[in-house]
C-alpha positions in Angstrom: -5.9 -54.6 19.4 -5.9 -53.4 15.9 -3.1 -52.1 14.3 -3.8 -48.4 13.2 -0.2 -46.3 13.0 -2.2 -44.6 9.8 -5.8 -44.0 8.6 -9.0 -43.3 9.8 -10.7 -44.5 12.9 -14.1 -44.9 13.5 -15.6 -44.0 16.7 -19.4 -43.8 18.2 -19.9 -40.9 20.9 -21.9 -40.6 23.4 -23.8 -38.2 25.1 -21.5 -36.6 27.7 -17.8 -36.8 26.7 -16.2 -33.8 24.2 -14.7 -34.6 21.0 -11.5 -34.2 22.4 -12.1 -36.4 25.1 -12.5 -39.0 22.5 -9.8 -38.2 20.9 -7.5 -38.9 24.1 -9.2 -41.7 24.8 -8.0 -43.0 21.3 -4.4 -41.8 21.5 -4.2 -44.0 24.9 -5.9 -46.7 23.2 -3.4 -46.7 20.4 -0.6 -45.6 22.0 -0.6 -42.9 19.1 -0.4 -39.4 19.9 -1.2 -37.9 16.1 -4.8 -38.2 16.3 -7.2 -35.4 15.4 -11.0 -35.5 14.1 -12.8 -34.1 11.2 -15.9 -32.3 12.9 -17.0 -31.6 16.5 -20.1 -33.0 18.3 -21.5 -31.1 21.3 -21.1 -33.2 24.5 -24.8 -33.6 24.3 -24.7 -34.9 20.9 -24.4 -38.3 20.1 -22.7 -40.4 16.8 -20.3 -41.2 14.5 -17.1 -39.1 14.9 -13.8 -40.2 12.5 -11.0 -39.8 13.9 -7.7 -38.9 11.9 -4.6 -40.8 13.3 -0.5 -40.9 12.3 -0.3 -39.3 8.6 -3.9 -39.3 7.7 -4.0 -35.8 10.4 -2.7 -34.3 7.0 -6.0 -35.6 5.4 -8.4 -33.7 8.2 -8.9 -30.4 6.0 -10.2 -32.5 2.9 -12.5 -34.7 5.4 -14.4 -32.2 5.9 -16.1 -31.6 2.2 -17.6 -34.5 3.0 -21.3 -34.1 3.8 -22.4 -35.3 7.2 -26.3 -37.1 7.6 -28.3 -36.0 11.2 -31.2 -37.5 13.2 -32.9 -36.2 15.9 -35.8 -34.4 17.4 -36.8 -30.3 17.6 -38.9 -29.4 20.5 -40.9 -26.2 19.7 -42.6 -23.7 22.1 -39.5 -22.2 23.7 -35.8 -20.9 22.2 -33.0 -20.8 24.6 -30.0 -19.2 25.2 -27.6 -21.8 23.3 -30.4 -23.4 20.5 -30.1 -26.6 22.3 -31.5 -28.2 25.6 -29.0 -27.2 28.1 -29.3 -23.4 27.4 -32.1 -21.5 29.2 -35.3 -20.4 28.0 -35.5 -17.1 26.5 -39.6 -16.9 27.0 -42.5 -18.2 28.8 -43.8 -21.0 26.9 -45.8 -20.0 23.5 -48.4 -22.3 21.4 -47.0 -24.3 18.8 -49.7 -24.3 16.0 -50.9 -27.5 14.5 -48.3 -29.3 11.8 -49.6 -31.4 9.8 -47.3 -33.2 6.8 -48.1 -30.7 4.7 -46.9 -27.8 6.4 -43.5 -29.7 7.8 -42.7 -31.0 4.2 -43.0 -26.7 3.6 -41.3 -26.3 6.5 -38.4 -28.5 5.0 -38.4 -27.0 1.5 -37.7 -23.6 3.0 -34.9 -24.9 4.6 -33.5 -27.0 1.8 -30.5 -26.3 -0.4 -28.5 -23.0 -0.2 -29.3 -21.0 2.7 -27.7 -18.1 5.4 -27.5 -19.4 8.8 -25.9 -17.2 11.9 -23.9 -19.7 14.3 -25.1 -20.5 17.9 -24.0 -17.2 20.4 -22.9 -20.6 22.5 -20.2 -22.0 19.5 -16.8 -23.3 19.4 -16.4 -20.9 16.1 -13.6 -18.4 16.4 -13.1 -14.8 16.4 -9.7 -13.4 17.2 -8.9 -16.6 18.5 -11.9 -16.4 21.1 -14.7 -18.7 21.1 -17.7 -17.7 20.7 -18.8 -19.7 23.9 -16.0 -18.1 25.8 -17.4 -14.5 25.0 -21.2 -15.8 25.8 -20.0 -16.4 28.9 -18.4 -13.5 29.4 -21.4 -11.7 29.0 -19.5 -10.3 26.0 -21.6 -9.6 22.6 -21.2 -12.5 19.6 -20.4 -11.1 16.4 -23.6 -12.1 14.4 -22.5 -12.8 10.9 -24.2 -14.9 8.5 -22.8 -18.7 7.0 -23.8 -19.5 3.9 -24.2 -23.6 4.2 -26.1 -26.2 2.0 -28.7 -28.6 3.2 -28.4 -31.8 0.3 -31.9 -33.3 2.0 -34.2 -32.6 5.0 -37.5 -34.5 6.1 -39.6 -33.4 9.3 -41.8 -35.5 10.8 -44.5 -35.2 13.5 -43.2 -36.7 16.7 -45.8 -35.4 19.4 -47.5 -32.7 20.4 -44.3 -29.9 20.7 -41.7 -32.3 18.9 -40.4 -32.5 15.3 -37.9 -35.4 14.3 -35.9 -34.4 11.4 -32.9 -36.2 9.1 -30.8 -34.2 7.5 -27.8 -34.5 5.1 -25.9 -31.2 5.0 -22.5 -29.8 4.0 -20.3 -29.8 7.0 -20.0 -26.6 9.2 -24.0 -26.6 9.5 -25.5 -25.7 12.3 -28.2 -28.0 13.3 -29.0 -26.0 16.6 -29.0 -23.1 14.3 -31.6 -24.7 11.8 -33.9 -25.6 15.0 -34.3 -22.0 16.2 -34.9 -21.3 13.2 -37.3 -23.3 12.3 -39.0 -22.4 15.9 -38.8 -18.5 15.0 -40.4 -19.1 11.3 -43.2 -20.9 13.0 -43.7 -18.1 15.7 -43.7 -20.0 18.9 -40.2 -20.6 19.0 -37.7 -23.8 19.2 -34.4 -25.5 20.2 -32.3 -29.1 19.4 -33.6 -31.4 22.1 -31.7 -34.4 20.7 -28.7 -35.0 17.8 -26.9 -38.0 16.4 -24.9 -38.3 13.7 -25.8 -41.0 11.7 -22.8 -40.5 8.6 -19.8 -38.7 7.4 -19.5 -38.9 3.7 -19.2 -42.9 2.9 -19.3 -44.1 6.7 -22.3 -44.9 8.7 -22.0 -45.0 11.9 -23.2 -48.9 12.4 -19.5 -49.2 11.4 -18.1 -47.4 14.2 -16.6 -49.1 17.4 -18.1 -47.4 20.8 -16.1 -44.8 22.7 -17.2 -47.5 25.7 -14.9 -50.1 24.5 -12.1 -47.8 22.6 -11.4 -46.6 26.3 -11.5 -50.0 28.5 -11.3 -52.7 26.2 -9.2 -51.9 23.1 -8.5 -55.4 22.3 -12.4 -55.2 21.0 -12.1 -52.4 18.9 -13.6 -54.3 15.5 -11.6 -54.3 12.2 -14.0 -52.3 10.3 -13.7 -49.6 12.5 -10.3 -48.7 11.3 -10.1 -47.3 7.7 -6.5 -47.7 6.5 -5.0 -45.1 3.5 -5.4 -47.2 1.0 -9.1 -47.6 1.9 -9.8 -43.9 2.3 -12.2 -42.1 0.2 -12.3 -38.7 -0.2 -15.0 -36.0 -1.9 -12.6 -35.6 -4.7 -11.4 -36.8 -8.6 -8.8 -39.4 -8.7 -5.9 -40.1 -10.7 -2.8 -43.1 -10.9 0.7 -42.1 -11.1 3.5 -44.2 -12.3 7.0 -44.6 -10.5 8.1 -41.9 -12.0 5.9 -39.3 -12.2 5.3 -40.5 -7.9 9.3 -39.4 -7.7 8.2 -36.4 -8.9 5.2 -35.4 -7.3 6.9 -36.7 -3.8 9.3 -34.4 -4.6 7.3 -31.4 -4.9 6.7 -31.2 -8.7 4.4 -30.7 -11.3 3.1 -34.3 -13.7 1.5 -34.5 -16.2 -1.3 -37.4 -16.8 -2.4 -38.8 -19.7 -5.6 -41.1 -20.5 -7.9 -39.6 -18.1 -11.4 -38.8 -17.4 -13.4 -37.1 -14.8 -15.1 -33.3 -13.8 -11.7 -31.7 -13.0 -11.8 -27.9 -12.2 -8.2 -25.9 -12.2 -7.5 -25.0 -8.8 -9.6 -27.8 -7.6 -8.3 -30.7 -5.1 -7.1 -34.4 -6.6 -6.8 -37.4 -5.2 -3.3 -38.9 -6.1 -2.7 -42.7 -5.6 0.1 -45.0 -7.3 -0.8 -47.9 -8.7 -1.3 -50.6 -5.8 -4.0 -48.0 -4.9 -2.5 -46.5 -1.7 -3.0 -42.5 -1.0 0.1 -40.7 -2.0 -1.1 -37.4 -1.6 -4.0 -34.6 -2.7 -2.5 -32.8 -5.8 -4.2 -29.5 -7.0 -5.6 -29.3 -11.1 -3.0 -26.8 -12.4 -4.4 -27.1 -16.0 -6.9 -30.0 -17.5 -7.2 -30.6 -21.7 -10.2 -32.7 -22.3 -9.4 -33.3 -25.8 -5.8 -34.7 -25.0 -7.8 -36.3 -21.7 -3.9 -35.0 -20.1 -4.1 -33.2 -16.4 -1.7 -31.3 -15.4 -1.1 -31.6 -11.4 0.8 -29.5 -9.1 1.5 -31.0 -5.2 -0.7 -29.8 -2.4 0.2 -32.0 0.2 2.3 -35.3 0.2 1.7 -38.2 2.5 4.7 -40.4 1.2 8.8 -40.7 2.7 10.7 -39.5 -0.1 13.7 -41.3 0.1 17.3 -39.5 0.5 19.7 -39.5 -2.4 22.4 -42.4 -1.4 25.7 -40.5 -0.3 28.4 -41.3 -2.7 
């Protein structure tokens, strides 16, 4: 069994199980309760899913500027109820007019970049700490207010008379089912997700992953590479190296100041602090940046090291 009291684990879903089920699964694998994740599948959806366990749960916010990378297949002709196969159609069946490359590689500049998407009415998002699924069901009205999200790339790809397979790299918190309604209602004969996988989070592919399969009955498989450890973890974010004592100081809550540096830092803006073996000691916010005197000025946000107690005289 690997050893993994901190860091990142790796797992492949499959179609069925929740998230959290996963999760579970893991924190009786590990015989660690502090695991969390850093983005939901559907129980339909298959793929990579990273699981956050012992100190890197305080990492799971900043996971999630990473972007994520999609594969699957839109069937066109009929929306549903919850943009995905296992909602009900909202229609009789419609034509689907003839795509050729052309018009998908239209279809995918339209939907490229910057855009406004509303969430699924069937959606684990939150309003008044309801679900939106939970209200659905209810026969309660959604709130329907636009997201703004950003797709990095998006190619669409013939795939059969009524079916479009698409890969996507987005910014997290997209809504794929969202995108294939979408694209169904632009193209008049209406759409849903027939099939999802995700294929990447940030700088993992999924290839690395270990199988939900053998995390749950037969832990003492779970590969190597499937565990990420702190030191290892990357994160969508500048860097900078602190010495001993500016570490004392930022473990204990205070602001350093770093000279001889270089990189796109933004006040306000997260950093990634490390000491100097490389391990992650914590994500420090830019309080003030002088290009000139290449000195950053950074305040703590969140610190993952022990700070060690004063010895008692």
């Amino acid at each position: 069994m690997i050893e993994a009291s901190h860091g990142l684990l790796l797992v492949d879903k499959p179609a069925g199980p929740t998230s959290h089920d996963v999760v579970q699964a893991a924190r009786k694998a590990l015989r660690q309760r502090r695991i969390g994740h850093t983005g939901t599948l559907d129980p339909a959806a298959t793929g990579l899913l990273v699981l956050c366990v012992g100190k890197a749960t305080r990492l799971q916010h900043y996971l999630l500027a990473w972007s994520k990378t999609y594969v699957g297949e839109i069937r066109l002709g009929f929306a549903t109820s919850t943009y995905d196969a296992e909602g009900e159609a909202l229609a009789a069946p419609r034509p689907v007019p003839a795509l050729d490359e052309a018009r998908l590689a239209e279809l995918a500049a339209r939907f490229s970049g910057e855009i406004e998407q509303l969430p699924p009415p069937y959606s684990a998002k939150k309003i008044a700490g309801r679900k939106f699924y939970e209200l659905a069901r209810e026969g309660q009205e959604v709130p329907r207010e636009p997201k703004r999200v950003r797709i990095d790339s998006l190619s669409l790809h013939g795939a059969g008379e009524d079916r479009v397979r698409f890969e996507m790299t987005c910014s997290s918190g997209t809504y794929v089912r969202s995108l294939a309604h979408d694209i169904g209602e632009l193209l008049g004969c209406g759409g849903h997700l027939a099939t999802l996988r995700r294929s990447r989070i940030g700088p993992w592919p999924v290839e690395q992953a270990v199988s939900a399969e053998v995390l749950a009955n037969r832990p003492d498989e779970v590969p190597a590479a499937a565990f990420v450890s702190l030191a290892a973890t990357a994160l969508p974010y500048p860097e900078v190296t602190l010495n001993p004592t500016a570490l004392d100081h930022f473990a204990h809550g205070q602001e350093v100041a770093v000279r001889e540096v270089d990189g796109d830092f933004v006040p306000g803006a997260p950093v990634v602090v490390r000491d100097r073996d490389g391990e992650l000691v914590g994500i420090g916010q830019t309080f003030a940046y002088l290009p000139r005197a290449r000195t950053l000025h950074v305040s703590p946000r969140m610190v993952l090291t022990e700070v060690e107690a004063p010895a008692k005289s």
